[in-house]
C-alpha positions in Angstrom: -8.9 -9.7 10.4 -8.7 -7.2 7.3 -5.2 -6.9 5.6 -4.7 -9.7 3.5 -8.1 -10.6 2.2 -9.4 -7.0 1.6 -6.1 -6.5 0.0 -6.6 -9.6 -2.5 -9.9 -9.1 -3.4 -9.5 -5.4 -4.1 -6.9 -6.7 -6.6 -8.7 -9.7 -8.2 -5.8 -11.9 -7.2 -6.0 -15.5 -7.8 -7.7 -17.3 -5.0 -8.6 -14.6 -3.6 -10.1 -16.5 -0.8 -7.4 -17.9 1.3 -5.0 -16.8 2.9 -1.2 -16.7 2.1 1.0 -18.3 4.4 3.7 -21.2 4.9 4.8 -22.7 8.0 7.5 -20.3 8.7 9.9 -22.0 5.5 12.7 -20.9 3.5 12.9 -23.7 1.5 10.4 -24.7 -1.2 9.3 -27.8 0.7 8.6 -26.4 3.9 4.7 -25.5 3.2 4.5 -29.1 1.8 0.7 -30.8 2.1 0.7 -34.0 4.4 1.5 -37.5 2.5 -1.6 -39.3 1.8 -1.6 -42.4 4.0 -0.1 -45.3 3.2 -3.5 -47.6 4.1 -5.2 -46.5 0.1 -5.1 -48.6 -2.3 -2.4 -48.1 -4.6 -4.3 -46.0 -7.6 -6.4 -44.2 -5.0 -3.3 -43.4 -3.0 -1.4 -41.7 -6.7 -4.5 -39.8 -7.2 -4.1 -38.2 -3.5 -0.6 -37.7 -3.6 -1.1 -36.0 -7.7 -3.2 -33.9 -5.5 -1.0 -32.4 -3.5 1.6 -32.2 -5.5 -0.8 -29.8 -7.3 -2.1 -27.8 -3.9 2.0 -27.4 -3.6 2.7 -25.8 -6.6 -0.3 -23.7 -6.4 0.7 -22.7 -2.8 4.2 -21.6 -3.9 2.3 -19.6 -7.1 0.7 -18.0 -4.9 3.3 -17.0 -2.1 5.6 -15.9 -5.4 2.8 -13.5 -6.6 2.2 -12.2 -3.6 5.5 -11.8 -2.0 4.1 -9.4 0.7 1.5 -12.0 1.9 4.7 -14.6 1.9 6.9 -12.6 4.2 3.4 -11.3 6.2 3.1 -15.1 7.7 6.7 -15.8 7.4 8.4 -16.9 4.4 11.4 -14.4 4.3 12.6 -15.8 0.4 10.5 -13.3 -1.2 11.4 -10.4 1.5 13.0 -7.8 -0.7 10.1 -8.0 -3.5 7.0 -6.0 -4.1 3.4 -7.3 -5.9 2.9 -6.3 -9.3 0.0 -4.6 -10.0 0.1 -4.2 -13.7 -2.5 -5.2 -15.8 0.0 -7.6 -17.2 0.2 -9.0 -14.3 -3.4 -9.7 -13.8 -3.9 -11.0 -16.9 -1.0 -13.5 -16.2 -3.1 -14.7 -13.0 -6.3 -14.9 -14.6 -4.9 -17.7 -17.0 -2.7 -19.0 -13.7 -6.1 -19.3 -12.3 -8.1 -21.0 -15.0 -5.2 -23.3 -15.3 -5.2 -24.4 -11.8 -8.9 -24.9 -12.1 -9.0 -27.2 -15.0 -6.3 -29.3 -13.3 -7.7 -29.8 -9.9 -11.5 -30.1 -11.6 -9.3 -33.6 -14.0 -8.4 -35.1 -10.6 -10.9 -37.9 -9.9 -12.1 -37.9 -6.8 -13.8 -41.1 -6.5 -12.5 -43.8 -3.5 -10.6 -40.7 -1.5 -11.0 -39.9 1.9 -13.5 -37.5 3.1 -10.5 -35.3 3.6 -9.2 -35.6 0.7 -12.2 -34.6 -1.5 -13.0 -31.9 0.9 -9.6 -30.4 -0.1 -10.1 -31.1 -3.7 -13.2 -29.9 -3.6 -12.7 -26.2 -1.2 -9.7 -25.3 -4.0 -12.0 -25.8 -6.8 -14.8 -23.7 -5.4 -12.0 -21.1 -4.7 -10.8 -20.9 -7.9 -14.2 -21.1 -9.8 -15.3 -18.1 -7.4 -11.8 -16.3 -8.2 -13.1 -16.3 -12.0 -16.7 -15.9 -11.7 -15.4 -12.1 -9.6 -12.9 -11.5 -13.1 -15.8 -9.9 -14.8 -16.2 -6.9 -11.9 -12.6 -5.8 -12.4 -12.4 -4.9 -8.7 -8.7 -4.8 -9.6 -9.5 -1.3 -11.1 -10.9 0.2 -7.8 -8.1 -1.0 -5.7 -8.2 1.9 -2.5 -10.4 3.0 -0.2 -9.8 4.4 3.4 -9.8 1.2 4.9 -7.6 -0.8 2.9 -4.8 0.0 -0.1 -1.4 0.1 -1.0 -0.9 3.7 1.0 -2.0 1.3 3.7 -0.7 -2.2 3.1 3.0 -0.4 2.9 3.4 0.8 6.4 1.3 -1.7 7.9 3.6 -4.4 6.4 6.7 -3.1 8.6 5.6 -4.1 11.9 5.1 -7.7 10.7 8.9 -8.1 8.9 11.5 -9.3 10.8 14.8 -7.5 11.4 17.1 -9.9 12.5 19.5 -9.8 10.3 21.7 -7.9 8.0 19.9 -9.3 5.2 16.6 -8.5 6.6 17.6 -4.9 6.4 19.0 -4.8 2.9 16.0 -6.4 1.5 13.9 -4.1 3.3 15.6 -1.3 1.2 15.2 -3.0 -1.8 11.5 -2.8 -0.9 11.8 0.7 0.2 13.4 1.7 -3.6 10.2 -0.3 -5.1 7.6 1.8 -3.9 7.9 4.3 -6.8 6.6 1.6 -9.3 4.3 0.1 -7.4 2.1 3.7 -6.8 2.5 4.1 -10.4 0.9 0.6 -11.5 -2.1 1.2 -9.0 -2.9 4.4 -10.4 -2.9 2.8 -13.6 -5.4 0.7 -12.4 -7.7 3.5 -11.1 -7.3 5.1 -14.0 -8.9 2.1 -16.2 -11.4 2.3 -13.2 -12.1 5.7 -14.2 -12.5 4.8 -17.9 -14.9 1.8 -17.4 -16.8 3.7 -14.5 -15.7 2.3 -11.7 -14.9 4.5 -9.0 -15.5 4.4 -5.3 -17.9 7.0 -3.8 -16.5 10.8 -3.2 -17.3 10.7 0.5 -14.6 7.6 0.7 -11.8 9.1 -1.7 -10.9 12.3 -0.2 -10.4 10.2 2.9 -7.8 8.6 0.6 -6.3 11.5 -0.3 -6.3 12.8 3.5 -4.2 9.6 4.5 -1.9 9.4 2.2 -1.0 13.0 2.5 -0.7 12.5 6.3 2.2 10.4 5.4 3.6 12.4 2.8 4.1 15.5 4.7 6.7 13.8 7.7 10.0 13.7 7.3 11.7 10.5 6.5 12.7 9.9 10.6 8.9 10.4 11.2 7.6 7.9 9.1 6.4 4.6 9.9 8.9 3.3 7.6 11.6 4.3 9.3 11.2 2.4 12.7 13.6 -0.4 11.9 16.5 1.9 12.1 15.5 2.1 15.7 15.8 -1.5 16.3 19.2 -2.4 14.2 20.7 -5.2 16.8 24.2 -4.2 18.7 25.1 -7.0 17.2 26.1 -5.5 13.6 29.2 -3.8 13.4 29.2 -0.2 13.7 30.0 -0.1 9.8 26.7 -1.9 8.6 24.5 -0.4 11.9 25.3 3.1 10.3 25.0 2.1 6.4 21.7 0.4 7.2 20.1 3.4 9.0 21.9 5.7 6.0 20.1 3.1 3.3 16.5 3.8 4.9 16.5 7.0 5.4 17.8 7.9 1.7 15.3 5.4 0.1 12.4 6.8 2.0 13.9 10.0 1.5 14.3 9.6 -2.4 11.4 7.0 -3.5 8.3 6.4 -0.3 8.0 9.9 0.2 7.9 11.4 -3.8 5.6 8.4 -4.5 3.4 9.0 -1.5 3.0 13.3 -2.5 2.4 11.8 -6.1 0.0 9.6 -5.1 -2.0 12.5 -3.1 -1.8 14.8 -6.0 -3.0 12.2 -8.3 -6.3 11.2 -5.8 -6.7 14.8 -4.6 -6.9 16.2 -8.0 -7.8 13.6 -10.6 -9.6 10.5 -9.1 -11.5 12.3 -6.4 -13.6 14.8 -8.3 -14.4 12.0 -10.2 -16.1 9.9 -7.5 -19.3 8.5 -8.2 -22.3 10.5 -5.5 -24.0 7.3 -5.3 -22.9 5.4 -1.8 -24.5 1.7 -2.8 -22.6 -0.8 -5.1 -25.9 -0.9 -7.3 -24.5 2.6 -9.0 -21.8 0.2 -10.7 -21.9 -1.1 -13.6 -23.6 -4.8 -13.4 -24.2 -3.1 -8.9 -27.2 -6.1 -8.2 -25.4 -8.6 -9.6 -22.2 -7.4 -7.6 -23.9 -7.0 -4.3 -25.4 -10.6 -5.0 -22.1 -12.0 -6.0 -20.3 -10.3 -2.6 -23.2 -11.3 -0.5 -23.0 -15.1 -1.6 -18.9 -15.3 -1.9 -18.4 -13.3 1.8 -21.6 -15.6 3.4 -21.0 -18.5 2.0 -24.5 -18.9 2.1 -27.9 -18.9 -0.3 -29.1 -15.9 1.5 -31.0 -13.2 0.0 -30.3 -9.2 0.7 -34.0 -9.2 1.5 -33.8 -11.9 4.1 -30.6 -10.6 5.3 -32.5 -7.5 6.2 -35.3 -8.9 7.7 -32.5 -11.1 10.1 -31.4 -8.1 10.7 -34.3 -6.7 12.3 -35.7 -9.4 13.8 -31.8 -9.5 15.6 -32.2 -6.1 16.5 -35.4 -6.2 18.2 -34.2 -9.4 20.3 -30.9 -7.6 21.6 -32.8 -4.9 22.4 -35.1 -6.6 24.6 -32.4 -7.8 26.6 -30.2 -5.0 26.6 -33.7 -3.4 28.1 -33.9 -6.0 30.9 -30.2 -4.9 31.8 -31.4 -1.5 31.9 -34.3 -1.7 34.0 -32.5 -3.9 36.7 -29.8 -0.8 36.9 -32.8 1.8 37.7 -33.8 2.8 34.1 -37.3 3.0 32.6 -36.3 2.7 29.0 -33.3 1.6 26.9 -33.2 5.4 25.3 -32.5 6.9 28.9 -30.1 3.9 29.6 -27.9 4.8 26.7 -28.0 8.2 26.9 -26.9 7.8 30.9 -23.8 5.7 29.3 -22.8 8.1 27.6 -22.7 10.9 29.7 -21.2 8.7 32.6 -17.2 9.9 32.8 -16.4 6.3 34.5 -17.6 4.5 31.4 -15.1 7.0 29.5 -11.2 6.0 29.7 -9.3 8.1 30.9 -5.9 7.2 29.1 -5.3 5.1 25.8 -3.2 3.0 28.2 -6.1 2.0 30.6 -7.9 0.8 27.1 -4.5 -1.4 26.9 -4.6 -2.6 30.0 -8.2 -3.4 30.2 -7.1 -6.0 27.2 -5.0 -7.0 28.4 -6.1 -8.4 31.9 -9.7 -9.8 30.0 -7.1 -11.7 27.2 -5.5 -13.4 30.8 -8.3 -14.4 32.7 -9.8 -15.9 29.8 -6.8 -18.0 29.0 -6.8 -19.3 32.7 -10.9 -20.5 31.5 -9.7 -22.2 28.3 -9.3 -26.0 29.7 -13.1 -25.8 30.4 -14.0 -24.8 27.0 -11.7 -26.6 24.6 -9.9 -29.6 24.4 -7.1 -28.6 22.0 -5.5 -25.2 23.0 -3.2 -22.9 20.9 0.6 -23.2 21.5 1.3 -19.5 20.1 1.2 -16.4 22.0 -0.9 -13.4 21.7 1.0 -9.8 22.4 -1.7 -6.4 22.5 -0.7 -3.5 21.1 -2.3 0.1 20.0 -3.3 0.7 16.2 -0.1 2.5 14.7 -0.7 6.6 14.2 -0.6 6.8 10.6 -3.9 4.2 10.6 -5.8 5.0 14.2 -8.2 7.6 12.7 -10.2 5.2 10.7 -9.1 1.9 12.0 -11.3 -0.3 14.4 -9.3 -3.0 16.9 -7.9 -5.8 14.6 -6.1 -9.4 15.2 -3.1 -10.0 12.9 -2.0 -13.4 12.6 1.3 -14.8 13.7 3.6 -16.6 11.9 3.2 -20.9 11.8 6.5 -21.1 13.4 6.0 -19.0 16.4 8.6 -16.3 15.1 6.4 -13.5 15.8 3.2 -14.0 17.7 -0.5 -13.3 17.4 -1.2 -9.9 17.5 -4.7 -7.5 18.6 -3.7 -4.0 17.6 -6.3 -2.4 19.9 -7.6 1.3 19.2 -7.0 4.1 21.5 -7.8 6.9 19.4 -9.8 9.9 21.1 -9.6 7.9 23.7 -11.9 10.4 25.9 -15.0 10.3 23.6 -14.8 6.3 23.5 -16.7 3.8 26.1 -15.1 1.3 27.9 -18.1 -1.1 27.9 -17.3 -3.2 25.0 -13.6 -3.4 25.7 -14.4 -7.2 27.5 -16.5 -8.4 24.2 -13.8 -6.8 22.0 -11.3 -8.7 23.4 -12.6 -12.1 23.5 -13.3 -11.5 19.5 -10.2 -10.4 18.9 -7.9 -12.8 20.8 -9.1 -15.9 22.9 -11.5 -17.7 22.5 -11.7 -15.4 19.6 -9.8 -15.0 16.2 -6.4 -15.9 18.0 -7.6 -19.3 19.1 -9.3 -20.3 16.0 -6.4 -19.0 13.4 -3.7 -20.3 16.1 -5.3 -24.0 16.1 -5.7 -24.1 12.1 -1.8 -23.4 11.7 -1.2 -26.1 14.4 -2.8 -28.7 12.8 -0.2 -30.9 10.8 -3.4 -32.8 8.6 -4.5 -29.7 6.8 -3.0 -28.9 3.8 -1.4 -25.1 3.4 -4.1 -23.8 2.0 -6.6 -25.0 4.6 -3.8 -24.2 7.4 -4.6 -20.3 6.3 -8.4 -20.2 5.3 -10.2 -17.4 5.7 -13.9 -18.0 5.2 -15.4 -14.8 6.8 -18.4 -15.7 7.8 -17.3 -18.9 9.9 -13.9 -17.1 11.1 -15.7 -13.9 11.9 -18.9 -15.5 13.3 -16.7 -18.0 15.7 -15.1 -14.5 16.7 -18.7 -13.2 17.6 -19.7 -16.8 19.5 -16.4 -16.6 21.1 -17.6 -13.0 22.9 -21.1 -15.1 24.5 -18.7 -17.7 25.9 -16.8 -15.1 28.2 -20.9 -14.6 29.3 -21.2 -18.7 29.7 -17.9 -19.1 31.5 -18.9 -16.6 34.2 -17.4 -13.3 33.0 -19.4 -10.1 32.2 -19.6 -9.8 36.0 -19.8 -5.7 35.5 -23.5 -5.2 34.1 -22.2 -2.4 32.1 -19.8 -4.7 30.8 -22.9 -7.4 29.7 -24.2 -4.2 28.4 -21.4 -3.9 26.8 -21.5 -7.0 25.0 -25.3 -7.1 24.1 -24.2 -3.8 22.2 -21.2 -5.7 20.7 -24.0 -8.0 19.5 -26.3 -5.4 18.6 -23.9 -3.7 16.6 -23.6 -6.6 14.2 -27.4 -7.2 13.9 -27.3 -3.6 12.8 -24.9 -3.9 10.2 -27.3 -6.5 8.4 -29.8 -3.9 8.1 -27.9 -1.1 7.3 -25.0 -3.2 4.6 -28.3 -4.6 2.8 -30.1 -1.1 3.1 -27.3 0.9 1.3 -26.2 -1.9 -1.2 -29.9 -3.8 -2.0 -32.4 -0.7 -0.8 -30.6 2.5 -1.8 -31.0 3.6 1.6 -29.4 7.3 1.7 -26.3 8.1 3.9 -28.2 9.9 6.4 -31.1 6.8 7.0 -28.1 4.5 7.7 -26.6 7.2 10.2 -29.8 8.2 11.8 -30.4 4.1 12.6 -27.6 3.9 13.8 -28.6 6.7 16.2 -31.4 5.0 17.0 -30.2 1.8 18.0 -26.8 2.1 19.4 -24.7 3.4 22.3 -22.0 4.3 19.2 -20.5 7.9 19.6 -21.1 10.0 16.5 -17.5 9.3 15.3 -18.0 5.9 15.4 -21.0 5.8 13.7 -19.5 7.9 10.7 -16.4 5.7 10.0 -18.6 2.5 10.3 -21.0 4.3 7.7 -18.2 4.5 5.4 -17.2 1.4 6.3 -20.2 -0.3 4.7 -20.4 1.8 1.5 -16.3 1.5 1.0 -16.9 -2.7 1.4 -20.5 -4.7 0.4 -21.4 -7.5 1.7 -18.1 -7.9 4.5 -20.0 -6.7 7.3 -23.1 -9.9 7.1 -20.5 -12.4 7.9 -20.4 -11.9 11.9 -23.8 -12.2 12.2 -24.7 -15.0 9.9 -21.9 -17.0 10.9 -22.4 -16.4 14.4 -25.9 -17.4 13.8 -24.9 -21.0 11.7 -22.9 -21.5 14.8 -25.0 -21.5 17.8 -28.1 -23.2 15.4 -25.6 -25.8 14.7 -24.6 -26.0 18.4 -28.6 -26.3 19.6 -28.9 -29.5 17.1 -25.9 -31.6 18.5 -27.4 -30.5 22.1 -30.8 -32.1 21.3 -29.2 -34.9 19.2 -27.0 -36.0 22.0 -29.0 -34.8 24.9 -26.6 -35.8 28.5 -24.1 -37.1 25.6 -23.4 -33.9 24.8 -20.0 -32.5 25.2 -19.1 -28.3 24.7 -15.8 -28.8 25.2 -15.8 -31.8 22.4 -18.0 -29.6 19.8 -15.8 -26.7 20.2 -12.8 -28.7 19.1 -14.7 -30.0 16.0 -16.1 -26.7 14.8 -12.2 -25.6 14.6 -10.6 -29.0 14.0 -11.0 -28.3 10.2 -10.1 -24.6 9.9 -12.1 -22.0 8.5 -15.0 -23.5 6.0 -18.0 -22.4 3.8 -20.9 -22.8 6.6 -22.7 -25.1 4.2 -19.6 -27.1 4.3 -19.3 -26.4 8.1 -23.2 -27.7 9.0 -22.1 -30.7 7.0 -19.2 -31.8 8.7 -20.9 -30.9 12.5 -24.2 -33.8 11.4 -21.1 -36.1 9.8 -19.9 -35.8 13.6 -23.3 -35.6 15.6 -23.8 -38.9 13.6 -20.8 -40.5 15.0 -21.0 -39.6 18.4 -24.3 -41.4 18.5 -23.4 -44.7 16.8 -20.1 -44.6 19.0 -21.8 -44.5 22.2 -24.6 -46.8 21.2 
């Protein structure tokens, strides 16, 4: 779960903390908020209903300013527009954004419905966070090899819809916008440069090396040019062959000179100016950005220090238990274990489609386990896919969000590349994050429910979506699956690996821990292959902060989870807290550990 909030917060985007979405409209009221209920008192009930006639017209801002996001989850009316990334155009949001704020923070609260207040209150500590991050100007470092506009472009394709003739022609209108839109980021970068803010070296000639990997193809090679493979028989032969004629000529005349500009420009220019320094601390302001990140991407009060010291204290746990696998299987210590793994060739795929089908067949016997777990299930579907070839290199497996309606489902875009030198043992854990009772379950359910408003609908809190998405990988473990010890090894490791990433995020970003400490603990502690380790290295330095939100959510979770168990004792019901934790959607964990005493309280005075 990366595109659209790494791409927001790399541009300083108003609300950069939720998600963009509508319920699969093309008509302005079709992402409405739900009427506040008739049973309020009259001047209560106008104060509600001001409200959401104020989280509507933010929600519609915010699907016109970001017309990609709009068409990502649906909303086609914005389909042959591009973002704009001038400065203008930020400073227009920044005043959109500190007039939202004023108006929500006037709306008085007082006699509304729990609900109610925690909507009020959730856009107002979006919006107050959105201009506290202003002053960083993280608009001006706006690529990395993980996420960017040479990115977002392509990846953007296989979520459109191409349906109908009009689909097409305002995918070429897109196609011809691509000039402009690689010439307002570079602007950006370039006031980056100017104000010294620029992304390490190590990270920018990855940059370079993608977009040039796209520049070089021909226009048929592209990813851009997949629709014209896909035009429906339907169209007359006229408009099948002016369609395919329009793509090709506007990646021919504007995607491709953009993308070899864009490669010159970072090749030449931005990357010899790279800062050496991998830890956000080199930037201007770096300790108060790392403790801004670390806060915003928690939700929490945490320090970097005690993030660390979880972090170890994590690592040492797993670790015992990953030993106890390891001795039952023969092995004296976890260092021989792992080294045994990864010479084993039966722990090695031996194709990137046994990867796929591996995903596949743990995604369907979990389903089938579902009704034992949760009460509420998810009506949309969940498709598996390979990572496209212009991303696989650097990309890990990803979920990506289906559209409200059902138009196109759920997606985990699974990784296959160098398929030989990856291990299979993980592929169980992996998919049980990814997809059900994972990231698919939990996004799936918050569309589905018709009492959120839009904005709540699409939340993405990291730390609670990404740490339900790491409690979601134990339950396969509590359900009976994991049956393959390598496989439990497997998802110990899974575990491990995000223990690790507290040390070695805080280590870089708080510590100034050198590039090859973090490498060399990863070495250390993980069955990782070398590649791996390298791309999650850079993966730390290119993004502060993101990678402490699986653990400490995760953590929130099950501590949460042992209080309503002691609380309730035999009145305790998993399938009943399960449905609670994601009745809400995605929520700040102090916000989250609220709401689950509010409903450990109720359970015990209804069943006194």
């Amino acid at each position: 779960m990366e595109y659209t909030l790494a791409r927001l917060a790399a541009l300083g985007c108003v609300t950069a903390m939720l998600r963009v979405a509508t319920a699969g409209a093309q008509v302005e009221s079709a992402g409405a908020s739900p009427r506040p209920s008739s049973r309020l008192e009259p001047a209560v009930a106008a104060r509600v209903a001001d409200l959401h006639r104020l989280l509507d017209e933010q929600w519609e801002y915010r699907l016109r300013r970001d017309p990609e996001d709009a068409s990502y989850f649906g909303d086609r009316r914005y389909n042959d527009r591009l973002h704009d990334y001038s400065q203008a155009a930020v400073e227009r949001d920044h005043q959109q954004t500190r007039n939202f704020l004023r108006r929500f923070e006037a709306i008085d609260t007082s006699g509304f419905p729990d609900e109610e207040r925690l909507n009020r209150d959730l856009m107002v500590r979006d919006l107050r966070e959105t201009v506290e991050a202003e002053s960083f100007k993280d608009w001006e470092m706006p690529v990395n090899q993980f996420f960017g506009l040479h990115i977002d472009l392509p990846r953007l394709v296989t979520a459109l819809p191409f349906a109908s003739v009009k689909d097409y022609d305002d995918y070429v209108a897109r196609l011809t916008q691509v000039p402009r839109v690689f010439r307002e980021v570079t602007g950006q970068m370039r006031r980056g440069m100017a104000d010294g803010l620029m992304p390490p070296r190590i990270l920018i000639v990855q940059v370079a090396s993608q977009v040039e990997r796209i520049a070089k193809q021909t226009p048929e090679e592209t990813p851009f040019a997949a629709p014209t493979a896909k035009i429906p028989n339907t169209f007359s032969p006229a408009n099948q062959q002016r369609l395919r004629d329009r793509i090709v000529s506007a990646i021919r005349d504007s995607v491709l000179p953009a993308y070899e500009t864009f490669a010159t420009f970072v090749r030449d220019e931005y990357a010899p100016k790279g800062r050496t320094a991998i830890g956000i601390s080199a930037l201007p302001d770096g300790r108060a950005r790392y403790a801004f990140a670390v806060r915003r991407l928690t939700t929490t009060k945490m320090t970097p220090v005690e993030i660390h010291e979880l972090g170890l204290r994590e690592v040492a746990r797993i670790e015992e238990e990953e030993l106890a696998i390891a001795m039952r299987l023969g092995f004296p210590t976890l260092r021989t274990f792992r080294d045994s793994v990864v010479k084993t060739p039966a722990l090695h795929p031996s194709s990137r489609e046994q990867i796929l089908e591996r995903f596949r067949r743990f995604t369907y016997q979990m389903w089938a386990r579902l009704p034992k777990l949760f009460g509420r299930l998810p009506r949309a579907k969940l498709e598996i896919f390979p990572i496209e070839p212009f991303y696989e290199k650097e990309s890990a497996t990803e979920y990506r969000e289906g559209t409200p309606d059902g138009s196109r489902p759920g997606r985990v875009f699974v990784r296959t590349y160098d398929h030989a030198n990856q291990l299979l043992i993980s592929n169980e854990a992996t998919a049980y994050h990814e997809g059900v009772p994972g990231h698919h379950l939990q996004f799936s359910i918050a569309q589905e429910l018709p009492s959120l408003p839009s904005f709540r609908q699409h939340a993405f809190y990291r730390a609670f979506s990404e740490g339900w998405a790491l409690y979601a990988e134990r339950l396969g473990k509590e359900i009976g699956f994991y049956e393959d010890p390598y496989s439990d090894y497997g998802r110990l490791e899974s575990e491990l690996f995000r223990a690790i990433r507290l040390v070695l995020d805080t280590g870089i970003h708080d510590k100034n821990w050198t590039r090859d400490q973090v490498v060399q603990f990863f070495r250390d502690h993980s069955s990782l292959n070398e590649a791996r380790i390298q791309s999650e290295t850079d993966r730390y330095i290119a993004w502060p902060a993101q990678a402490l939100a699986y653990k400490v959510g995760q953590l929130a979770i099950l501590r949460e989870r042992e209080k309503a168990r002691q609380a309730l004792g035999d009145r305790f019901d998993l399938r009943a807290f399960h449905d609670e934790v994601i009745g809400a959607g995605a929520l700040p964990l102090d916000t989250f550990e609220q709401r689950m005493a509010a409903w450990v309280a109720s359970v015990k005075s209804a069943q006194k």
